[in-house]
matplotlib code that plots the C-alpha trace (Angstrom):
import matplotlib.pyplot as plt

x = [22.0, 23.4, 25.2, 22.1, 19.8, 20.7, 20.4, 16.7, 16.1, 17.2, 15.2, 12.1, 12.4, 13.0, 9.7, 7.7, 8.3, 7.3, 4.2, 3.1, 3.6, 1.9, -1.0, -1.0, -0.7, -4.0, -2.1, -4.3, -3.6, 0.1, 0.4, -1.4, 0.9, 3.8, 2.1, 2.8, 6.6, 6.6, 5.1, 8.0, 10.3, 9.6, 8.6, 12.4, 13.8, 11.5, 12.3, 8.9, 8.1, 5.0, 3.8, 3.9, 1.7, -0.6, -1.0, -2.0, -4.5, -6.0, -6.8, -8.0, -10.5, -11.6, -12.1, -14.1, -16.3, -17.3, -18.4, -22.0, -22.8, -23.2, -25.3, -22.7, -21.0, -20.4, -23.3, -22.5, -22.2, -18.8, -15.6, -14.3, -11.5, -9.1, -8.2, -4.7, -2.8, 1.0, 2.4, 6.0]
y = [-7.8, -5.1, -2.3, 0.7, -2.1, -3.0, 0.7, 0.7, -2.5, -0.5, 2.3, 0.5, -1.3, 2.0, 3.4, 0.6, 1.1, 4.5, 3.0, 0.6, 3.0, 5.9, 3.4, 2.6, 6.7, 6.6, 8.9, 7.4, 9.7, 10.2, 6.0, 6.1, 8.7, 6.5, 3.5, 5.2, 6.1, 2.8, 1.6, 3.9, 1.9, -1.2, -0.8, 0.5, -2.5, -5.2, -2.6, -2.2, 1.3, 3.6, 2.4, -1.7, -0.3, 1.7, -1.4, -3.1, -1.0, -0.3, -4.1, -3.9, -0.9, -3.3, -6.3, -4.6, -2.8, -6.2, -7.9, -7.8, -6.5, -8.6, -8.3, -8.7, -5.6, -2.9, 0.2, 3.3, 4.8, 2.5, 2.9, 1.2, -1.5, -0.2, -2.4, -2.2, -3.3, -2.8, -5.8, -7.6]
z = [-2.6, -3.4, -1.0, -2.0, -1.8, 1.5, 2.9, 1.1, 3.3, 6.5, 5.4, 5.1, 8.5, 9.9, 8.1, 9.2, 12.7, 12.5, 10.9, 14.0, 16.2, 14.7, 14.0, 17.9, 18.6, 16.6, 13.8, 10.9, 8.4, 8.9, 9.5, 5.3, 4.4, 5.5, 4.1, 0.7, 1.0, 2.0, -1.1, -3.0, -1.3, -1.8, -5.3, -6.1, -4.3, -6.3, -9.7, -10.1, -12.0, -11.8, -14.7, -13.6, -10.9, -13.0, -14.9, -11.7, -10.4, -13.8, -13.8, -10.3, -10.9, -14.2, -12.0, -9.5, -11.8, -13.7, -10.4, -9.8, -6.4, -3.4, -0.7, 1.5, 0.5, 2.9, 2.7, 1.6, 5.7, 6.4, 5.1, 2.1, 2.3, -0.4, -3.3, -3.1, 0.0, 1.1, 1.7, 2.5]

ax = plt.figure().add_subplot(projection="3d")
ax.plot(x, y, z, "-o")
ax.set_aspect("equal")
plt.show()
């Protein structure tokens, strides 16, 4: 690993605190916002580029456009899960 990536690493254990605790302030918003420097972050360190991402949620919106609806789906009233999810 390399000496920048290492600082990105530190970086994005720093964000990530602020994250958890913002969530448990009840800072929603600012706790998403994070969420996608976050995502910035750990798409430099994997070399991932806008466009890989693009790709990926191009084929996600695809995907979930050619899936019949199920009744268990949730009604129009309650929030949507999003389709893309920051993970480790």
């Amino acid at each position: 690993m390399s000496h920048s990536d290492e600082q990105l690493q530190s970086v994005l254990e720093t964000l990530e605190g602020c994250r958890r605790v913002l969530n448990a302030c009840n800072s929603r918003e600012s706790a998403e916002l994070l969420s996608i420097v976050i995502l910035d972050v750990r798409m430099k360190l994997k070399g991932i580029d806008s466009a890989d991402l693009k790709a990926l949620c191009d084929e996600m919106l695809r995907s979930a456009a050619s899936e019949p609806p199920s009744p268990s789906k949730q009604t129009q009233d309650q929030p949507r899960r999003p389709l893309l999810r920051v993970v480790k």
